[in-house]
matplotlib code that plots the C-alpha trace (Angstrom):
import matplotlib.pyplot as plt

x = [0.0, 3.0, 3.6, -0.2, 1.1, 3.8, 1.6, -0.7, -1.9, -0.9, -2.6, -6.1, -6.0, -5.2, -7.4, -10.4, -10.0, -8.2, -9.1, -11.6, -10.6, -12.4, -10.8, -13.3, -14.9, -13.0, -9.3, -10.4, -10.1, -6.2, -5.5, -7.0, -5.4, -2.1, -2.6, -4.0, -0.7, 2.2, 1.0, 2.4, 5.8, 8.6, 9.4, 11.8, 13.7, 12.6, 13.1, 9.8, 9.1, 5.4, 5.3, 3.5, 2.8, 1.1, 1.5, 0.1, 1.9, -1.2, 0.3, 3.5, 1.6, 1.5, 4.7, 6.4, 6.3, 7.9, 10.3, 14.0, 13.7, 10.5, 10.9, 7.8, 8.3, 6.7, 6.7, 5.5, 7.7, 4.6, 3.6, 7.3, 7.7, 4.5, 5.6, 9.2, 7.5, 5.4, 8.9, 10.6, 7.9, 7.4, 4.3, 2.1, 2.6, -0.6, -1.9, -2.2, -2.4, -6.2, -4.7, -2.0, -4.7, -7.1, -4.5, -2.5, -5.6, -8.7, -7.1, -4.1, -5.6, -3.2, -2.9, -1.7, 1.7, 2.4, 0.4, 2.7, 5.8, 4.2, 4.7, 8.5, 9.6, 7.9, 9.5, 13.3, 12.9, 11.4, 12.9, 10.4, 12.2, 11.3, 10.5, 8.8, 6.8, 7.1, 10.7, 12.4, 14.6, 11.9, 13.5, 15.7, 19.9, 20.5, 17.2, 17.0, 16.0, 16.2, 13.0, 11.5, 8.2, 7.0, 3.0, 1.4, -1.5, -3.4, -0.7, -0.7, -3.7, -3.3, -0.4, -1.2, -3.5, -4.0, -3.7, 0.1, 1.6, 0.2, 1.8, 5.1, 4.9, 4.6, 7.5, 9.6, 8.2, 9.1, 13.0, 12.9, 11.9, 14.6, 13.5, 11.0, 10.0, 6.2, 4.1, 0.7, -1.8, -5.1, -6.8, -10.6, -12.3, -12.8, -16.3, -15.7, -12.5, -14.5, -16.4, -12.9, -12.4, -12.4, -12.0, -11.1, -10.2, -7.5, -7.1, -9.1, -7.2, -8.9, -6.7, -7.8, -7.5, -8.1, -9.2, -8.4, -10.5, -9.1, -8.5, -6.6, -4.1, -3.9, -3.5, -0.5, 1.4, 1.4, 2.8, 5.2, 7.2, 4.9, 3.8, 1.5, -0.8, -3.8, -6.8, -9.5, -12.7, -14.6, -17.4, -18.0, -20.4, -24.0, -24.3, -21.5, -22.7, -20.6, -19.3, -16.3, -18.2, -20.4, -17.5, -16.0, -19.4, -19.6, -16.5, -15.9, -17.5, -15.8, -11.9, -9.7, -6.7, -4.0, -0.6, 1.9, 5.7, 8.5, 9.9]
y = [0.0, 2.5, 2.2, 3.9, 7.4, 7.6, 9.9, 11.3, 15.1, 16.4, 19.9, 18.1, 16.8, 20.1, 22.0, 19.6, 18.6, 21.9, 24.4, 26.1, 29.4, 27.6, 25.1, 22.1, 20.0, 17.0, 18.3, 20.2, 16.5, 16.0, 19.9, 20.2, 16.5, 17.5, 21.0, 19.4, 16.9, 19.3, 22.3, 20.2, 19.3, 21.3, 23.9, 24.0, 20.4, 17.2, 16.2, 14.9, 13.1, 12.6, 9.8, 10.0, 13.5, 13.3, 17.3, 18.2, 20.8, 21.2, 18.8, 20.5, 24.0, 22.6, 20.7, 23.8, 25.4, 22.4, 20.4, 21.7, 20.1, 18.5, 16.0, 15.4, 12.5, 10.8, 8.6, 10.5, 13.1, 15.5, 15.5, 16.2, 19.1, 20.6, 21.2, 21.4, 24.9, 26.1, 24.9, 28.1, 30.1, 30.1, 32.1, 29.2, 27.2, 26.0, 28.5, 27.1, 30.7, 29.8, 26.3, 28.6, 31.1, 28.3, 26.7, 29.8, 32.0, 29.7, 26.9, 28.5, 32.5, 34.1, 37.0, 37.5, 38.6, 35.2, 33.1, 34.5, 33.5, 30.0, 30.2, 31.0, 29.2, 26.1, 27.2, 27.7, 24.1, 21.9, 19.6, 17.3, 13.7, 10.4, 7.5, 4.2, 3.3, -0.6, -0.6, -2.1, 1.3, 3.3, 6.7, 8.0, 7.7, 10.7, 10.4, 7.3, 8.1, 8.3, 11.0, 11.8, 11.7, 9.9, 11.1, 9.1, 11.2, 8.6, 7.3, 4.1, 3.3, 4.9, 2.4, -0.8, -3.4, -5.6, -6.3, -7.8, -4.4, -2.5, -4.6, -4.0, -0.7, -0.2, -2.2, -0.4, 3.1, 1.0, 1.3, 5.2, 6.2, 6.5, 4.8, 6.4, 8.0, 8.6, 7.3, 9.4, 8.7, 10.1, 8.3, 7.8, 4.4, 1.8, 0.6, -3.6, -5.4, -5.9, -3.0, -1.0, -0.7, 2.4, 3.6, 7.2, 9.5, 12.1, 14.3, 11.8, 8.7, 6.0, 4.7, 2.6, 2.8, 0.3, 1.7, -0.4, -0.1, 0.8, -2.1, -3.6, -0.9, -0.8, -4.3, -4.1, -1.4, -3.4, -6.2, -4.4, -2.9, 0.2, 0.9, 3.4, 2.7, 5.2, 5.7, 8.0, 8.4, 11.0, 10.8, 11.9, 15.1, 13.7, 17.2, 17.8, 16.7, 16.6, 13.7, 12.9, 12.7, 10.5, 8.5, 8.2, 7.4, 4.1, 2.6, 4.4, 5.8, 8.4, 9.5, 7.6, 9.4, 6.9, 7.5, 5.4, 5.4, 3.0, 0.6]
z = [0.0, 0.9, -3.2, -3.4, -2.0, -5.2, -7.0, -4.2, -4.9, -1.9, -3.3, -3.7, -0.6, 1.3, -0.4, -0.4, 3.5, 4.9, 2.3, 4.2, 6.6, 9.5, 11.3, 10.8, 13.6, 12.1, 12.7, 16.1, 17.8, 17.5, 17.8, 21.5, 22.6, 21.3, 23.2, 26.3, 26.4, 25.3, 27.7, 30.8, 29.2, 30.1, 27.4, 24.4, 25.4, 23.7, 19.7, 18.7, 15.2, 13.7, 11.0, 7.6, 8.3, 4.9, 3.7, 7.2, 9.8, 12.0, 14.4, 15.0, 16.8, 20.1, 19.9, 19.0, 22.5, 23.6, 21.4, 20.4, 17.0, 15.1, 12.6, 10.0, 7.7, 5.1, 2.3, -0.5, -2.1, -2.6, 0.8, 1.6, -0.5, 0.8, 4.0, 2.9, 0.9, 4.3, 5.9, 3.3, 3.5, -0.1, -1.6, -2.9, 0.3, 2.0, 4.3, 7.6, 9.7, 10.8, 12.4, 14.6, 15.2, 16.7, 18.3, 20.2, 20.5, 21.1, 23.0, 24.6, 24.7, 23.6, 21.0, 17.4, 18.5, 19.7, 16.8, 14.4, 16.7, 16.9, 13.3, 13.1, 15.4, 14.2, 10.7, 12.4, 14.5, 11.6, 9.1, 6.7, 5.6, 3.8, 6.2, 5.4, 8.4, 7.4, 6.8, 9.5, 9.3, 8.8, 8.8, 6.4, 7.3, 10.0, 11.9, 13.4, 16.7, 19.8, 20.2, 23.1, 21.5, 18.3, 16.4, 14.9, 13.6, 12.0, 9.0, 9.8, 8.9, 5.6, 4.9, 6.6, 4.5, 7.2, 11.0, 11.0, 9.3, 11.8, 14.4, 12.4, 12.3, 15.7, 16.6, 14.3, 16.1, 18.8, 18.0, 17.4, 20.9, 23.0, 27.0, 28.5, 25.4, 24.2, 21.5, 20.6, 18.7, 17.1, 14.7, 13.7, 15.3, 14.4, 14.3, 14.4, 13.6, 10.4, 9.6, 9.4, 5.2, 3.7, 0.2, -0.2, -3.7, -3.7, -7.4, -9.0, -7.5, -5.4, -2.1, 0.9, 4.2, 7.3, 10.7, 14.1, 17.5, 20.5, 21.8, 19.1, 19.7, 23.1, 23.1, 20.1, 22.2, 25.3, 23.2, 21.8, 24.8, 25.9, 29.3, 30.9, 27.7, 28.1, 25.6, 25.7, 22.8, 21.7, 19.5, 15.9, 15.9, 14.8, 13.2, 11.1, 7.6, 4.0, 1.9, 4.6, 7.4, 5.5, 4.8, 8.2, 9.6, 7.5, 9.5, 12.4, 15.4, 16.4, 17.4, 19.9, 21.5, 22.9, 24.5, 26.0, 27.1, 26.0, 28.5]

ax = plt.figure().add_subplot(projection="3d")
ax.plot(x, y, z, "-o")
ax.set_aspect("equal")
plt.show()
């Protein structure tokens, strides 16, 4: 499946899912997690890497007030030179000012002084790379590890076909956190171990996409060398309508937020 994302549009998909100046109900989930589990950690000191960051820098806003250097990765050279163009400030990079104002101003209340240091300083802290999340050296020479955190916003289920590669991939995660490090995840849930398909079109192209439960997670991380394995679950807004949340109500009900720390 990782052979899929070759050609992805990585333009199509921002502007068809992020295109809007709102930020939608669907990306508010990780956003406030992310912000309610980086405002405790102490300031400007850990190295933190989110896989298959697809052409997405939303993640990073919260991270930035804490992490020393963040890492977004991914397997598809258009999704890398997406944010690789945000990364240079170029003119025709995605805009994703409304994401920093929601994030610094709604969650954290703060003004637009510091939104648009939120922005710079994610800009002067950020590098994008390849990485293959179902290599067994998944990241690209230089950036093996060891983080202090590792994101998984939802990637893996973009590039696993079936139950076994997403065990994989977490065990090679595994080996990029340095001890004691933490693994974080948001992701839609699954709504059975077999309703949990999902066919999806970017610029024209179809791809597919397999959700997990919560427990099957849980249960991997354990497994695979992770303590202090939390989850929590939200669900998905019965009144948000539109042809995605149509989609994601098919397989999934709703969002599940798991973290857990490397033995």
């Amino acid at each position: 499946m990782a052979s899929d994302y070759d050609s992805f549009d990585a333009y199509d998909y921002l502007r068809t899912r992020f295109g809007d100046e709102s930020v939608k109900d669907r990306v508010q989930f990780p956003l406030v997690k992310l912000y309610e589990l980086f405002q405790s950690f102490p300031p400007r000191s850990g190295t933190v890497l989110e896989v298959g960051s697809g052409p997405v820098i939303q993640h990073g806003i919260s991270v930035a007030a804490f992490a020393s250097e963040i890492v977004f990765s991914d397997i598809s050279s258009s999704n890398r030179e997406a944010i690789q163009k945000w990364l240079d400030g170029d003119a025709d990079a995605f805009n994703w000012s409304p994401h920093f104002d929601y994030v610094v101003k709604t969650l954290e209340g703060k003004g637009e002084k510091e939104a648009r240091e939120r922005e710079q300083r994610m800009r002067k802290i950020s590098k994008v790379v390849f990485c293959d999340a179902l290599s067994e050296t998944p990241m690209e020479k230089g950036y093996e590890g060891s983080y202090d955190v590792v994101l998984d916003m939802q990637c893996l289920d973009a590039v696993c076909a079936e139950k076994k590669d997403f065990i994989k991939c977490v065990r090679n995660l595994h080996s990029l956190l340095k001890p004691g490090g933490m693994f974080v995840r948001v992701a839609t849930n699954a709504l059975s171990e077999t309703r949990n398909q999902v066919l999806w079109s970017v610029g024209g192209k179809d791809y597919t996409c397999i959700r997990f439960t919560h427990e099957f997670v849980t249960s991997v991380l354990r497994e695979s060398g992770f303590r202090e394995v939390s989850a929590s679950w939200a669900p998905l807004d019965p009144n948000t309508t539109g042809h995605y949340h149509e989609m994601v109500k098919k397989t999934s009900d709703g969002y599940h937020f798991i973290t857990a720390v490397k033995e």
